[in-house]
N, C-alpha and C positions, 0 to 999 in steps of 0.2 A: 383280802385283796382290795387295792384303793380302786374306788369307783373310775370307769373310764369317764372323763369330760372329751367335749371336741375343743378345739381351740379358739383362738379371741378372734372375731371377725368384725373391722371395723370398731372396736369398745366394745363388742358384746358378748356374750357366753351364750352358746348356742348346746341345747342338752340332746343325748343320745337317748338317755331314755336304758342305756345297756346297765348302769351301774345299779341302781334301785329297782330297776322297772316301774316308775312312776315319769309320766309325761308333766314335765313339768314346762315345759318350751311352750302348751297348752295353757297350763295355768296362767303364765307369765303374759301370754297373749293375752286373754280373757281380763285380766288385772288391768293392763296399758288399756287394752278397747274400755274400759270403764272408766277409768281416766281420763280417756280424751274424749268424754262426753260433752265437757266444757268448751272444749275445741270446736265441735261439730255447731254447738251450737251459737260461736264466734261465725263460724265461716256464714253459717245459716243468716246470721245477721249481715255481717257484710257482704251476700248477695243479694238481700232486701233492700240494703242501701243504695247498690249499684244501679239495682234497678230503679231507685228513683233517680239517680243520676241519667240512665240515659232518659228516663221520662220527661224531665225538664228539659235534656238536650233536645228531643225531638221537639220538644213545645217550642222551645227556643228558633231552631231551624223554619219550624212553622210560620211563628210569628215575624223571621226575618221575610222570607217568601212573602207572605202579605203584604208585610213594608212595601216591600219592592212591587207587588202587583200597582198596591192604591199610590205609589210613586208617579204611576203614568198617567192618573187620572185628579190630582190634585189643584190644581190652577184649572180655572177658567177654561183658559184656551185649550186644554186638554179635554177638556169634559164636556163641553157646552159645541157641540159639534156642529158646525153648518155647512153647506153641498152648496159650491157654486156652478151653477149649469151651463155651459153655450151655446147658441142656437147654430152657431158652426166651428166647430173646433180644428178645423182646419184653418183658420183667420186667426181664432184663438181663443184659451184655455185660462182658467181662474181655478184661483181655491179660494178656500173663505176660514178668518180665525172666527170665533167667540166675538169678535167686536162685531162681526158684520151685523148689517141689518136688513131685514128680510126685505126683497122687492125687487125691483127688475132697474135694470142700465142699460141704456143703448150707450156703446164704442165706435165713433166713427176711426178708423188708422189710416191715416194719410200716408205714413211713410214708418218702415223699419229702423231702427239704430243700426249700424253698421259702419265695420273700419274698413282700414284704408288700402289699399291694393296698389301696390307700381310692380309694373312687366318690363322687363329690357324688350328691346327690341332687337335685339342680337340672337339668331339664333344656331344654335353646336351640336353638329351630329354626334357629337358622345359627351358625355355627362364628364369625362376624365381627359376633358381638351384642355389645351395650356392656354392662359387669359393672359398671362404674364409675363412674355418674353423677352421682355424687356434688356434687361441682363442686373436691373435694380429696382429696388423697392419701389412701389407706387402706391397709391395712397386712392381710397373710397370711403365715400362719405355719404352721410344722409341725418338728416335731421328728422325729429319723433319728439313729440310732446316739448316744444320749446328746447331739445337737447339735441345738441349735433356733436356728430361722435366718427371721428376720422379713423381707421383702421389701415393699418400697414397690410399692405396684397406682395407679399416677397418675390423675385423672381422663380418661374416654374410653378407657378400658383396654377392650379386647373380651377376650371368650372365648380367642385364640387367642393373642391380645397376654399372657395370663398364662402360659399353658403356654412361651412363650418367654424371660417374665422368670423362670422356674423352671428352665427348662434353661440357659441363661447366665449364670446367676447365679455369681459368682468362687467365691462361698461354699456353694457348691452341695457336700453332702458324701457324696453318691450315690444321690440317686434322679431319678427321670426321669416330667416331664411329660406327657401326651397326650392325646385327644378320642375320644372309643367315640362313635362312630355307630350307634344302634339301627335305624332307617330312617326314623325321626320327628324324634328330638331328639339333640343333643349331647351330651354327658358327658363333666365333667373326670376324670381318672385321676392320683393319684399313686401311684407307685409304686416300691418299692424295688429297688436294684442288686443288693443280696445276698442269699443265701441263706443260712439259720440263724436261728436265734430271734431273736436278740441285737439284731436288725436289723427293727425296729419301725419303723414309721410311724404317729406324732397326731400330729392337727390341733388344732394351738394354737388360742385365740382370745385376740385381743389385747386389752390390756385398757383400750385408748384409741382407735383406732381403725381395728379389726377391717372385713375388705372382707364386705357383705353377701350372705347365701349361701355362705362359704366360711369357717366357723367348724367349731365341734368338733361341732355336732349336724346339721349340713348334710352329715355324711360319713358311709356304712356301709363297714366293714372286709368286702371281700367275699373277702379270702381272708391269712390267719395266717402269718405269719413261723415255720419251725418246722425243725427240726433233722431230717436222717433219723434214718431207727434200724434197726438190723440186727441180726442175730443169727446167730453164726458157729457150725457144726457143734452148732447147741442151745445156746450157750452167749453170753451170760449165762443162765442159767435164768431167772429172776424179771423182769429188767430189759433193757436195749435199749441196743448199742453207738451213740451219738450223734457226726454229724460235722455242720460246718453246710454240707456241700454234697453233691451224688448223685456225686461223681466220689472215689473212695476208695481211697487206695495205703497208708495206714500199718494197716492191720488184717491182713491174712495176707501175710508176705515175699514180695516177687515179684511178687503180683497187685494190676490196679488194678479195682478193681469201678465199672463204672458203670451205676446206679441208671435204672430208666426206670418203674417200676410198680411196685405191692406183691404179696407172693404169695412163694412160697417156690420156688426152682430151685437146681439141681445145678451146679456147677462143675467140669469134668475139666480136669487138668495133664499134659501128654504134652511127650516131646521130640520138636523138629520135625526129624527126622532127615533126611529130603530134603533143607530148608532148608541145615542144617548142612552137608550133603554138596556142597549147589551152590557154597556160599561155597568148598570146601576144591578144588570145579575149577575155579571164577576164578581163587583163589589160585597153583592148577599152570599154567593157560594164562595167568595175565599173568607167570608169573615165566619160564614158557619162551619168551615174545615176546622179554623182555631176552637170553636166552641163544640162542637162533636169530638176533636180531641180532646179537651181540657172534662168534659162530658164523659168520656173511655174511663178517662186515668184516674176518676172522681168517684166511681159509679159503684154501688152496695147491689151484690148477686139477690134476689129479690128472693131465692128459695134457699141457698144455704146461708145467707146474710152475711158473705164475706166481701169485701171491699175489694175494690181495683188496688192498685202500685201505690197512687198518692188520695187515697183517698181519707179524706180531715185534714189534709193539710194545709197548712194556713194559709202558704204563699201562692200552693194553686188556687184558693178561692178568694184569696185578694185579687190577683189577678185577673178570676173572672167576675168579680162583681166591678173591677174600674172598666174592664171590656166595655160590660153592659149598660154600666152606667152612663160612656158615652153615647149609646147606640139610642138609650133611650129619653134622652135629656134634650133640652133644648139647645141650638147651635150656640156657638160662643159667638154674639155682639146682635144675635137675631134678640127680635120682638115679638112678643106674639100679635100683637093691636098691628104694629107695623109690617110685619114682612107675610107672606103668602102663607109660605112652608116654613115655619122656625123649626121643626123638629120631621124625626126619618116618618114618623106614625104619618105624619099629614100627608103624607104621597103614596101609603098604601105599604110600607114598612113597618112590619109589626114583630114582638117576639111571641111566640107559641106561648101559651100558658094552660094550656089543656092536660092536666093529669092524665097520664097514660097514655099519652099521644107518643109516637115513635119520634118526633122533631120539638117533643120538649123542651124549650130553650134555647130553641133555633128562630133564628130571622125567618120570616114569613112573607113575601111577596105578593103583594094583591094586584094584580098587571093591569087593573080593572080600571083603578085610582088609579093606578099612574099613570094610564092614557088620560083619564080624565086632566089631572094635574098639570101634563104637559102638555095638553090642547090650550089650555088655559092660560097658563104662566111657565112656559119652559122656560128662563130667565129663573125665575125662584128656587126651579128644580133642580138649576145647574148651581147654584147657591150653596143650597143646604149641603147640598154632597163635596163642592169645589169652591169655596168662596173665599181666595185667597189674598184675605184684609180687604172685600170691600167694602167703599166706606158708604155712611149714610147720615143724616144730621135730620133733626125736629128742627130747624128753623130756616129762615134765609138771611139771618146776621150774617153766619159766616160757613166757611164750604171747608171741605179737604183738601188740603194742600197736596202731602207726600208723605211718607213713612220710611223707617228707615230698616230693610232687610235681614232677618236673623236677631234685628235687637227690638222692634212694636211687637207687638205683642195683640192679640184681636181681644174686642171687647165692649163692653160701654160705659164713655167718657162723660163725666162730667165738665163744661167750659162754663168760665164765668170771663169776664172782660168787660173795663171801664174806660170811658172815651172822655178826655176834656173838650172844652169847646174849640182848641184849636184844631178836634180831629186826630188829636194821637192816646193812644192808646196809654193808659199811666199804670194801669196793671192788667194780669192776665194769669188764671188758674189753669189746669187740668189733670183733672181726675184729683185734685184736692191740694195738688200740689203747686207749687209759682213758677210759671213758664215764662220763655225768654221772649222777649218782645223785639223784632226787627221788621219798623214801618209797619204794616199791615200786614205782618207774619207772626202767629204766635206759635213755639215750639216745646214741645214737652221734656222738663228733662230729667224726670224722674220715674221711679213705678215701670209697671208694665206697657203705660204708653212712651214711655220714652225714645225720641225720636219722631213722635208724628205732629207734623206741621201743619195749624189751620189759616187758612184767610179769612182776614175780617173785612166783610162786604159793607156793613153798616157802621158806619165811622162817625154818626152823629151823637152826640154830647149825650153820654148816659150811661147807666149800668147792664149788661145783657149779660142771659145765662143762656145753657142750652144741653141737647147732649149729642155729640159724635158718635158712632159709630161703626168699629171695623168687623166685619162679619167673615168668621173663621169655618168653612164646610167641613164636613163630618170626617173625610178623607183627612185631611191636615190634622184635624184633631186625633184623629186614631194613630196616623202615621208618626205623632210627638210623643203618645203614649206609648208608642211599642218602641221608638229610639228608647225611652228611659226603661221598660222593662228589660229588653235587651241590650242594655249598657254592656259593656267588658269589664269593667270597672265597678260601678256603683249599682249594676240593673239588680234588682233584685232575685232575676234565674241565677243571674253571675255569684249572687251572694249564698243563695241555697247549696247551689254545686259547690261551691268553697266549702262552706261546713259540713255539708256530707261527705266531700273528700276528705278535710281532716277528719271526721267521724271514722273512715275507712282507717286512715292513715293510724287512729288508735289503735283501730281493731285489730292492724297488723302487728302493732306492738304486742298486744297483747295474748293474740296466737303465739305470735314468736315467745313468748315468755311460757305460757300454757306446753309449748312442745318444751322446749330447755326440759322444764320440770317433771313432762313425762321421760323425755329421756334419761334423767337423773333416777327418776323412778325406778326406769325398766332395770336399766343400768344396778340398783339397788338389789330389786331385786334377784337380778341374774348372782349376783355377789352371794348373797343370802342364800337363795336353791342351790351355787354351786356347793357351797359348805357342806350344806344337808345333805347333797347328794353323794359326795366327798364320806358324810358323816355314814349315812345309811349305809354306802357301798362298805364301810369298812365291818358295820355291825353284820352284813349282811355275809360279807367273809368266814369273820370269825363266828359266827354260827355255822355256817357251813364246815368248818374244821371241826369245833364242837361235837357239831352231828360226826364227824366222821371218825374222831377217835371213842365215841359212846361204843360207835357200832362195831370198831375192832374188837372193846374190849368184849364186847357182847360175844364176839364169835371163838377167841380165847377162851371164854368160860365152858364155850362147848366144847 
C-alpha cells in the first residue's frame, strides 16, 4: 500500500507521519531551524545597528535642544543682564540692555506725548439717529498728518453709519472714529493714532457741500497733539528733550524710559548678577546633559566589561573630544595678557578629572569664583560666555569700524597700513591679506576677516602695524559647532546614520536572500522525505503481504 502524504499547503508537503511511522515534519523542522542560524544572527546584527541609529538620533535631538537653550543667551544683550530701578514707578518705568552703565539718573517730565482728540458738539439721544437727511450726499472732512481726506455721508447716514465710513475708509490715514456716551446723548469722537505734535486733527468744512453739524465750528479740540519733554540729569537747562512718544530708548545708552506721568524720579542702573549667574548654570547643566549622554552611550560595564550601544565609536568620541575642546580652550579673539577671563576655568568652570568620581568629565561649577569674578569684572564674564564679535585693538592708530554679519568671522587680526605725507593711506593689509582702502577706512576682503572695517586715526606719514581683535564667547562658539555636527546634510550624526542605514538596508538583502534559500531548502527537502516516505510506505506494505501469505501457508501445512 502507497504511503498516505497530506497535501501541498502553500509549496509545502506537510507529513502525517501514517505511512512509515517516522516523524519526519520534526526532522525537516530541526534541518530549517539550523539553517536559519545565519539569519538569526543577520537579525541580531541589525538590531545592534538600529540601536546605534537611534543612539545618535537621540544625541542628535540633544545637541539640537542645547543649540536652542544657548540661542537665548548668545549676544551680549542677552547675557550681560542689568535691573533698571525707579524710585517711582508710577511717574515711570525703565529697563536696561547690556549697554547700560551702572549709576543713577534723575528725569525731570514736564509733559506726556499725546494725540489729538476733537468732540462734536452735537449731542443724539441714540447712537442710530439720522445725520443725513438731506435727501443727497454730503460730504465730511478733516485733515491728519498734512492729509485731508473728504468722505461721502449719503443720505439716511445715522450716527453710527459715520463713525464707520471714517474707520473704513481705504484712505483713512490714522485716525479712528467713535461715540462717548455721557448717559444722556451721543458724541462723535475723532481722534488721532499718534502721538506727537505733528499729528493734528481739523475739521475741514467743505466748501460745497459740507454734512450739517460736523463742520469746523461744530468741534472742540478737548485735548492737544503734543510731544513729551524730558530732561536728563538737569540738562538741557533752559529747554526740554522732545520725542513724539512716552516710550524712549535713544536719550541715555541702554535704557528705554517709559513715560506714565509728570514729576521728577530717580533711575538706578545695577548688574543683575543672579540673573547672570542662572544663565551661566543652564549653560553648565545643558552642556553636561550632552556629555552625560555621549558618557551613557560610551561607557564599558566595569564588572562584566561589556560596552554601552556606541561604545569605540569614532564619531561619538570625535564629537566628544571637539565638545570639549571648546569648553576648555581659550575664547576665539581673547588674550590671555589682555582680557580678564580668556577662557571658562578662569570664572570657576572646570571639567572633573577625578577618577572614579560619579561627574567624571562633567563641567564643574565653582560658584565661589564666580562671585568672585563678577564682583570684579562682570563685563569679562559676559564676554567669555556672550561675546558677539567684540572688537579690541593693541593700539590707538586705528579702531573698529564695523563687520559684516554671518560673513567676519572672530579672531585675531593682523593690520599693517602706510601713510604718505599727504595723509592718504597708499596701502593697507589684514590678517596677511591686501585690504580695500576708502579715505580713512580700510576693509578686509579676504580670509576669515572678510568684511571688517577699521579706521585709521593716525594719518601721519609712516608705516604702522598692529592687531584687531573680534572676541567670539563660548555660547557662539558652541552654538557653530553643533549647526556643523547637526547638519542634515554634511553634519557628521547625518553621515553615521546614512551608513548604518545602508548597512541595515544590506542586511535586509541579505536576510531576504538567506530565507529564499532556506525556503528552497525546506521546500527540498520536503520533496526528498516525501519520496522516502512514498518509498518506505510501499516497503512497508509489501512486507506486510509477505508476512501474510508466510502465515497462510503455515497454517495450510497444518
Amino acid at each position: 500500500m502507497v504511503a498516505e502524504t497530506d497535501y501541498l499547503t502553500s509549496g509545502q508537503i506537510h507529513f502525517t507521519g501514517l505511512g512509515s511511522g517516522t516523524d519526519f515534519e520534526t526532522m525537516i523542522q530541526k534541518l530549517v531551524e539550523i539553517e536559519g542560524t545565519r539569519i538569526k544572527r543577520l537579525e541580531a546584527r541589525k538590531q545592534d545597528i538600529q540601536a546605534k541609529i537611534d543612539a545618535f538620533q537621540e544625541l542628535n535631538s540633544s545637541m539640537l535642544s542645547l543649540k536652542s537653550t544657548l540661542s537665548g543667551m548668545d549676544t551680549m544683550k542677552e547675557f550681560f543682564i542689568k535691573t533698571a530701578t525707579s524710585s517711582n514707578e508710577s511717574l515711570l518705568t525703565a529697563s536696561a540692555s547690556s549697554d547700560a552703565e551702572e549709576g543713577t539718573h534723575t528725569i525731570d517730565i514736564n509733559q506726556l506725548a499725546q494725540n489729538d482728540i476733537e468732540m462734536n458738539n452735537n449731542g443724539y439721544s441714540d447712537s442710530s439717529a439720522v445725520i443725513n437727511s438731506s435727501g443727497s450726499t454730503k460730504i465730511f472732512s478733516y485733515t491728519y498728518n498734512s492729509t485731508t481726506v473728504s468722505i461721502d455721508v449719503p443720505d439716511g447716514t445715522t450716527l453710527e453709519g459715520l463713525v464707520n465710513l471714517v474707520n473704513q475708509d481705504a484712505d483713512n490715514p490714522g485716525v479712528r472714529a467713535s461715540l462717548i456716551f455721557d448717559g444722556t446723548n451721543y458724541y462723535f469722537q475723532l481722534r488721532g493714532l499718534d502721538l506727537g505734535d505733528k499729528y493734528e486733527v481739523t475739521i475741514e468744512t467743505d466748501a460745497t457741500d459740507p454734512l450739517t453739524g460736523f463742520t469746523t465750528t461744530d468741534f472742540t479740540e478737548t485735548q492737544d497733539a503734543q510731544n513729551s519733554q524730558i530732561r536728563v540729569d538737569g540738562w538741557p537747562t533752559t529747554t526740554w528733550i522732545e520725542r513724539e512718544t512716552n516710550s524712549i530708548d535713544d536719550v541715555i545708552t541702554g535704557l528705554t524710559l517709559n513715560l506714565k506721568d509728570t514729576g521728577t524720579v530717580k533711575i538706578t542702573v545695577t548688574n543683575d548678577n543672579e540673573a547672570i549667574k542662572e544663565q551661566i548654570r543652564t549653560f553648565v547643566d545643558q552642556v553636561n546633559t550632552i556629555l552625560t549622554l555621549i558618557k551613557e552611550q560610551s561607557k564599558v560595564d566595569p564588572v562584566s566589561q561589556k560596552g554601552s550601544v556606541l561604545t569605540g565609536n569614532y564619531g561619538l568620541n570625535m564629537i566628544q573630544e571637539q565638545i570639549k575642546n571648546i569648553l576648555a580652550a581659550k575664547g576665539i579673539g581673547f588674550d590671555y595678557n589682555e582680557d580678564t577671563y580668556p577662557s571658562l576655568s578662569n570664572i570657576g568652570i572646570t571639567t572633573d578629572a577625578q577618577t572614579g568620581s560619579p561627574t567624571l568629565g562633567l563641567l564643574l561649577l565653582d560658584e565661589s569664583k564666580l562671585d568672585e569674578a563678577l564682583q570684579k569684572d562682570p563685563q569679562a564674564v559676559a564676554e567669555i560666555f556672550s561675546a558677539d564679535l567684540v572688537p579690541a585693538t593693541n593700539t590707538s592708530n586705528f579702531r573698529y569700524y564695523s563687520h559684516i554679519d554671518g560673513l567676519t568671522e572672530g579672531g585675531i587680526y593682523d593690520v599693517t597700513y602706510s601713510v604718505d605725507s599727504t595723509g592718504a593711506i597708499t596701502s593697507a593689509t589684514i590678517d596677511g591679506e591686501p585690504a580695500s582702502i576708502s579715505n580713512n577706512i580700510i576693509t578686509s576682503m579676504n580670509g576669515s576677516s572678510k568684511g571688517l572695517a577699521i579706521q585709521v586715526d593716525n594719518l601721519t606719514q609712516g608705516d604702522y602695524s598692529g592687531q584687531i581683535r573680534l572676541k567670539k564667547g563660548k555660547t557662539g562658539e558652541l552654538i557653530e559647532k553643533l549647526e556643523e555636527l547637526t547638519d542634515s546634510y554634511n553634519g557628521p550624526l547625518h553621515i553615521m546614520e546614512d551608513n548604518y542605514n545602508d548597512t541595515i538596508d544590506n542586511l535586509d538583502k541579505k536576510i531576504a536572500w538567506e530565507q529564499k534559500r532556506i525556503d528552497n531548502f525546506e521546500r527540498s527537502m520536503r520533496n526528498r522525505y516525501a519520496r522516502l516516505e512514498a518509498l518506505l510506505g510501499y516497503y512497508d506494505s509489501l512486507s506486510n503481504a509477505l508476512s501474510a501469505q508466510v502465515s497462510s501457508l503455515s497454517t495450510k501445512s497444518k
